[in-house]
Structures are given as structure tokens and as C-alpha cells.
PDB file as gemmi writes it, atoms N, CA and C in Angstrom:
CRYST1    1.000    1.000    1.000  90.00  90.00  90.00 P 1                      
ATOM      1  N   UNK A   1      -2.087 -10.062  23.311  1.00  0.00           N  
ATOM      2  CA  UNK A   1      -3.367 -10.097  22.600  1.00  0.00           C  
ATOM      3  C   UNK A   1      -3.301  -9.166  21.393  1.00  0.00           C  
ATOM      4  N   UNK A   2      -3.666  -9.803  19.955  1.00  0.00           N  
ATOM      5  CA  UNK A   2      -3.644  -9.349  19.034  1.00  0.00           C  
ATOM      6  C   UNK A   2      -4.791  -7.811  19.356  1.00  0.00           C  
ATOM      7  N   UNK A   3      -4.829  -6.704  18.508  1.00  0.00           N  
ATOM      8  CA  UNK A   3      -5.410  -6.031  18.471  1.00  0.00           C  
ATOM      9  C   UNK A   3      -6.869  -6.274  17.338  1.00  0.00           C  
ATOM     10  N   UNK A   4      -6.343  -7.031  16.233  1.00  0.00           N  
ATOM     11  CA  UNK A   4      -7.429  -7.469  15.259  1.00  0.00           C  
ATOM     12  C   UNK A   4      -7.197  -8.933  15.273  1.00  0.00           C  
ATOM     13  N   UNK A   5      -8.113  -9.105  16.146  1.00  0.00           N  
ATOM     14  CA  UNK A   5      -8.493 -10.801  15.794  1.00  0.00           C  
ATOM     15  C   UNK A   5     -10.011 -11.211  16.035  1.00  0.00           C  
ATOM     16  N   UNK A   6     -10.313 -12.505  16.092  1.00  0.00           N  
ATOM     17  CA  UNK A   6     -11.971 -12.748  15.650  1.00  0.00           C  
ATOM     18  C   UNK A   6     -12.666 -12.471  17.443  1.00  0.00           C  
ATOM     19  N   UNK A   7     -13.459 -12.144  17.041  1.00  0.00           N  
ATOM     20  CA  UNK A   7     -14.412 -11.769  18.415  1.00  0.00           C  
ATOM     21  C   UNK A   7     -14.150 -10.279  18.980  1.00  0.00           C  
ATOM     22  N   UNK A   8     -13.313  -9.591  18.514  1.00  0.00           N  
ATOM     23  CA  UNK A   8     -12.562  -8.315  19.198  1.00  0.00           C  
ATOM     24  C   UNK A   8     -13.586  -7.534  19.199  1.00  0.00           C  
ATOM     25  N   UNK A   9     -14.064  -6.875  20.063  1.00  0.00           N  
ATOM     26  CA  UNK A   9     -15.007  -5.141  19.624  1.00  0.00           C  
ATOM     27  C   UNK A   9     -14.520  -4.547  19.277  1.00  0.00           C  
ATOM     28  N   UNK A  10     -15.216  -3.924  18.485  1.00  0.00           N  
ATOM     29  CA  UNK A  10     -14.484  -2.289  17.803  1.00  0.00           C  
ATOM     30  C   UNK A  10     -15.311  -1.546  17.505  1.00  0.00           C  
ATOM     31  N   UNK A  11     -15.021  -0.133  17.344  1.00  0.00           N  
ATOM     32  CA  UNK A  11     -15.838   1.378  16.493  1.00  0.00           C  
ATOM     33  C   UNK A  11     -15.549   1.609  15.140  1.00  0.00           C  
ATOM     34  N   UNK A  12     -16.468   1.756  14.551  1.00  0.00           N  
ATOM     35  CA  UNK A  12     -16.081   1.889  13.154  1.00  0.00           C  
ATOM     36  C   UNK A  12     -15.756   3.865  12.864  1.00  0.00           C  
ATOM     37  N   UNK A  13     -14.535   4.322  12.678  1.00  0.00           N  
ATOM     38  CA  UNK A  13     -14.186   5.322  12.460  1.00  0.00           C  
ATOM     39  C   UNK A  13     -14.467   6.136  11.548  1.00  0.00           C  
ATOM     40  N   UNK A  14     -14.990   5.535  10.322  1.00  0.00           N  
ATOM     41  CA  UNK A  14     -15.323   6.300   8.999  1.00  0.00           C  
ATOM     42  C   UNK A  14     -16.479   5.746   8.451  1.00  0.00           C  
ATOM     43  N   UNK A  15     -16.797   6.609   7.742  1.00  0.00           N  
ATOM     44  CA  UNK A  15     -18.092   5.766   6.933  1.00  0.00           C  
ATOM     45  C   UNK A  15     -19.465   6.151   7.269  1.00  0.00           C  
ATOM     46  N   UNK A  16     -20.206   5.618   6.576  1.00  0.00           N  
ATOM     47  CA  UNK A  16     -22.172   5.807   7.027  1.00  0.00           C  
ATOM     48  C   UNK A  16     -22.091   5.690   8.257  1.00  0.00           C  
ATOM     49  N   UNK A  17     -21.430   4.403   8.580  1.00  0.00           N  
ATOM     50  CA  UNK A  17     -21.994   3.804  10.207  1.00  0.00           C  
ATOM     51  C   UNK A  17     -20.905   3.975  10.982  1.00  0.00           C  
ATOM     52  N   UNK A  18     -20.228   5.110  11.341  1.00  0.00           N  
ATOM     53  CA  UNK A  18     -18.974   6.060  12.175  1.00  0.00           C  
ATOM     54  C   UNK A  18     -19.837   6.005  13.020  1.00  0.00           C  
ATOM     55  N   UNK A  19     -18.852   5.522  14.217  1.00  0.00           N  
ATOM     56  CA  UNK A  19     -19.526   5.310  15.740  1.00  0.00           C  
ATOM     57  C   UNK A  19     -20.250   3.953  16.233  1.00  0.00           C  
ATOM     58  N   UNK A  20     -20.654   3.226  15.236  1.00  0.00           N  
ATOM     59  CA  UNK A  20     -21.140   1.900  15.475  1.00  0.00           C  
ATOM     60  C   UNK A  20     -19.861   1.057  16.137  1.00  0.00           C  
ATOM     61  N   UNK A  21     -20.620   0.031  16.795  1.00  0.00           N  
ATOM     62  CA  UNK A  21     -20.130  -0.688  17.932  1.00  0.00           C  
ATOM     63  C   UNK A  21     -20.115  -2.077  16.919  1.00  0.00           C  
ATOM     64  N   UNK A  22     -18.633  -2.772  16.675  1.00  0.00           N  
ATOM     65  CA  UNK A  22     -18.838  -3.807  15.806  1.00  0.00           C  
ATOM     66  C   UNK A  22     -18.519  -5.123  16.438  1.00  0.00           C  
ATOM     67  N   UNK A  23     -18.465  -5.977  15.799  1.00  0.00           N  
ATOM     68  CA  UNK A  23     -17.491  -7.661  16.504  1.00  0.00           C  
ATOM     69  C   UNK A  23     -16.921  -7.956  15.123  1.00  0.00           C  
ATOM     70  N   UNK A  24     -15.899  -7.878  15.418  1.00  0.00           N  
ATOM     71  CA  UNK A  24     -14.850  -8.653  14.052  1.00  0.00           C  
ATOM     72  C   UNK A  24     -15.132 -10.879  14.244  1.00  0.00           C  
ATOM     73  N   UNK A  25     -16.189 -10.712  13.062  1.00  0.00           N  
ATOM     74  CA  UNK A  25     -16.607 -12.257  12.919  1.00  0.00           C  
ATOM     75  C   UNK A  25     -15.144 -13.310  11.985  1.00  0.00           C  
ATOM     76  N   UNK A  26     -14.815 -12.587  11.249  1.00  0.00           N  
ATOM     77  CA  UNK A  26     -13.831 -13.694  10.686  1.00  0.00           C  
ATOM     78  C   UNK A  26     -12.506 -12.285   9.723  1.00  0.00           C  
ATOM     79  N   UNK A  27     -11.541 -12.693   9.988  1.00  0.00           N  
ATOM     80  CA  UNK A  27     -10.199 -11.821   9.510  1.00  0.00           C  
ATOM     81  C   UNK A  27     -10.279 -12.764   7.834  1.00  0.00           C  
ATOM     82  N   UNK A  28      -9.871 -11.756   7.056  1.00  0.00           N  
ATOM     83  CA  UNK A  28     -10.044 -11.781   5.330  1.00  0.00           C  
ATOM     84  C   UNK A  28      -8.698 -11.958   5.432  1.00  0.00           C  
ATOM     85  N   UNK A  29      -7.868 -11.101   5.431  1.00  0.00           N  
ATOM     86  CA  UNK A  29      -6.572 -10.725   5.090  1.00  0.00           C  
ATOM     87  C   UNK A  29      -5.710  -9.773   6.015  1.00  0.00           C  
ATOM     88  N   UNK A  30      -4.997  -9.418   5.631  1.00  0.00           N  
ATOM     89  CA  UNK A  30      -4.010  -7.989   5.886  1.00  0.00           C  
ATOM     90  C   UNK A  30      -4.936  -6.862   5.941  1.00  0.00           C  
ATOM     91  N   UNK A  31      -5.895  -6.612   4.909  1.00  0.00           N  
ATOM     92  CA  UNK A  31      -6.888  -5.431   4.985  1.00  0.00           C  
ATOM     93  C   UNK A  31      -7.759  -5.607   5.545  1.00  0.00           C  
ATOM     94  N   UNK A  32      -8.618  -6.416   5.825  1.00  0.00           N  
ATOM     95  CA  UNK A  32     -10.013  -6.600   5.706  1.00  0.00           C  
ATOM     96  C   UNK A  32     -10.710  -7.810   6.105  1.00  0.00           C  
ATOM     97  N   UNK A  33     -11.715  -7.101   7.294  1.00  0.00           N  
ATOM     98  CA  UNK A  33     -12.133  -8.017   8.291  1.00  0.00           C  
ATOM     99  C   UNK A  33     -13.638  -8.441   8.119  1.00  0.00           C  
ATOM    100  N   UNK A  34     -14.652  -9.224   8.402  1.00  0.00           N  
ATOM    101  CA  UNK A  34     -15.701  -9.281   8.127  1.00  0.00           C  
ATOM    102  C   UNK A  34     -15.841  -8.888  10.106  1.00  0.00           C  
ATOM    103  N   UNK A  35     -17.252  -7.854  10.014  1.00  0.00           N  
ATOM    104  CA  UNK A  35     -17.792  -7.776  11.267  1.00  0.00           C  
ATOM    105  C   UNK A  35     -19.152  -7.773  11.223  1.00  0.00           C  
ATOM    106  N   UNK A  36     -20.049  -7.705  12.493  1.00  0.00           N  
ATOM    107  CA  UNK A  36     -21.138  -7.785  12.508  1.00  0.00           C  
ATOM    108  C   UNK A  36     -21.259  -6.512  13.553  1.00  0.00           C  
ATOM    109  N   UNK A  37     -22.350  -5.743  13.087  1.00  0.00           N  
ATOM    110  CA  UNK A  37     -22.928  -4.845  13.851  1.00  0.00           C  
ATOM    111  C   UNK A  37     -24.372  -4.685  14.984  1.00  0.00           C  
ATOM    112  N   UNK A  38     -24.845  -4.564  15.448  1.00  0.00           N  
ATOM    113  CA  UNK A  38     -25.887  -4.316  16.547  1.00  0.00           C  
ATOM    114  C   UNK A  38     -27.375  -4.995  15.911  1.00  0.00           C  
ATOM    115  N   UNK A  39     -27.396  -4.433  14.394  1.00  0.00           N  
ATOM    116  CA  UNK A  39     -28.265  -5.165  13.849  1.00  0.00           C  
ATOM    117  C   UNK A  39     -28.005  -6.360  13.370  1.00  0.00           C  
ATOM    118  N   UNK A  40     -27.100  -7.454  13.684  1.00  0.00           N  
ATOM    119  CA  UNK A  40     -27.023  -8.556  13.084  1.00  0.00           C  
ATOM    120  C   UNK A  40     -26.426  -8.778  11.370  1.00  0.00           C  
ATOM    121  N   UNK A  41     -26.272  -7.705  11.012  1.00  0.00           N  
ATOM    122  CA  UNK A  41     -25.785  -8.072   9.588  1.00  0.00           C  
ATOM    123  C   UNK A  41     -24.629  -7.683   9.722  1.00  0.00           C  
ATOM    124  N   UNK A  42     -23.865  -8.758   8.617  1.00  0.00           N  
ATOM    125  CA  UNK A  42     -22.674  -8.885   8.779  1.00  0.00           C  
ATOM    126  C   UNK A  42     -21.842  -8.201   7.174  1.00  0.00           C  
ATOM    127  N   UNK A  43     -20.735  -7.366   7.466  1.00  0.00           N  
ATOM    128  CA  UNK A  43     -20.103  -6.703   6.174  1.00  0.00           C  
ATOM    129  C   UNK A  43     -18.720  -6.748   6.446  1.00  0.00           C  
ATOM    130  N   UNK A  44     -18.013  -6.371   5.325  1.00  0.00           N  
ATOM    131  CA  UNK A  44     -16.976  -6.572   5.187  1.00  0.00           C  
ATOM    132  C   UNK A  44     -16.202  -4.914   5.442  1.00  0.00           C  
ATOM    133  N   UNK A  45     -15.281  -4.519   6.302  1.00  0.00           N  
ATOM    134  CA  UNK A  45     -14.515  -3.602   6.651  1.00  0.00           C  
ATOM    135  C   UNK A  45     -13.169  -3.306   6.558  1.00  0.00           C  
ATOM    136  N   UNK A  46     -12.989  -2.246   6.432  1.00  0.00           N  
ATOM    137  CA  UNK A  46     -11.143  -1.692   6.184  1.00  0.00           C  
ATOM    138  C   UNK A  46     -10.899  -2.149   8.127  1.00  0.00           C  
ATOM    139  N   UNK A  47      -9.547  -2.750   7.834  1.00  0.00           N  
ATOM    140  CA  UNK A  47      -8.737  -2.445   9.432  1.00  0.00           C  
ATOM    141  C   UNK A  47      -8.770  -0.919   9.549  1.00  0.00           C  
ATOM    142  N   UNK A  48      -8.002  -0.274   8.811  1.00  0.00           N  
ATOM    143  CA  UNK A  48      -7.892   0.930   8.900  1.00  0.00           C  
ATOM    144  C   UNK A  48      -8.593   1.747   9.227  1.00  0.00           C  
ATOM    145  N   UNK A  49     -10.584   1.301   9.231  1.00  0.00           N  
ATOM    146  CA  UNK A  49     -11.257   1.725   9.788  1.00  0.00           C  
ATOM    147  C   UNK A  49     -11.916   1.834  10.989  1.00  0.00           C  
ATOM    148  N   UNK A  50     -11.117   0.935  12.052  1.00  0.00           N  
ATOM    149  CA  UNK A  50     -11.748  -0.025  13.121  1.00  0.00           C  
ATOM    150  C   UNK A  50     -10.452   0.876  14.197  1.00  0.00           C  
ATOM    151  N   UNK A  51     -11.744   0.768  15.263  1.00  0.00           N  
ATOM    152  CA  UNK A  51     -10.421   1.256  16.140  1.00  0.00           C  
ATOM    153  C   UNK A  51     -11.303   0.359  17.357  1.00  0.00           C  
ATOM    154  N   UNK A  52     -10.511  -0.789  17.874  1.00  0.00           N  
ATOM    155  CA  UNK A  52     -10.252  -1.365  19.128  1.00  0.00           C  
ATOM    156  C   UNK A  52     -10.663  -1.100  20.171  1.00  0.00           C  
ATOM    157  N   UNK A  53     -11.653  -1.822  20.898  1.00  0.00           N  
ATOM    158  CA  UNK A  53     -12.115  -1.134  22.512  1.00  0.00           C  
ATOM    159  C   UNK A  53     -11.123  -1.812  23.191  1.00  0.00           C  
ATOM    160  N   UNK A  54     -10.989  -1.450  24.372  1.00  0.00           N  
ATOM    161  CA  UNK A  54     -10.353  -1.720  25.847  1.00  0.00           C  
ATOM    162  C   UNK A  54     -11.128  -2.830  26.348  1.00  0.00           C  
TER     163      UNK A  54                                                      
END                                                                             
């Protein structure tokens, strides 16, 4: 199982919203994932910022 792929949970590590609980909705590229957060809106994120739940 990939670590970044679509549906995955994750924490966002940096940023305003450090500590938010995300869902990776659709993979961009190599960098950059679109996710959705708790409130329903959806943004665009660094991998580099995402760290993977269990």
C-alpha cells in the first residue's frame, strides 16, 4: 500500500492548519495532492507536508 494515494488520511505537519486531520481527494503530481479537511473544503497540499496515519 502506497503511502500517498487517493482516500489515504493524513496530518497536515506545517502550516495554519498543523494538526488537521485530512483525506487526500485526488494526487496532482510528484508534489502535490488535493485534500479535503473536516470542514469540507478542499485545497491543494505539499506531500512533504502530510504525514500518513496508520
Amino acid at each position: 500500500m502506497a503511502a500517498i494515494e487517493k482516500g489515504r488520511v493524513c496530518i497536515l505537519k506545517l502550516g495554519r492548519n498543523a494538526g488537521e486531520q485530512v483525506t487526500i481527494t485526488k494526487v496532482i503530481d510528484d508534489n502535490y495532492v488535493m485534500v479535503k479537511g473536516a470542514k469540507g473544503k478542499e485545497r491543494k497540499a505539499n506531500i512533504s507536508h502530510l504525514e500518513p496515519c496508520a
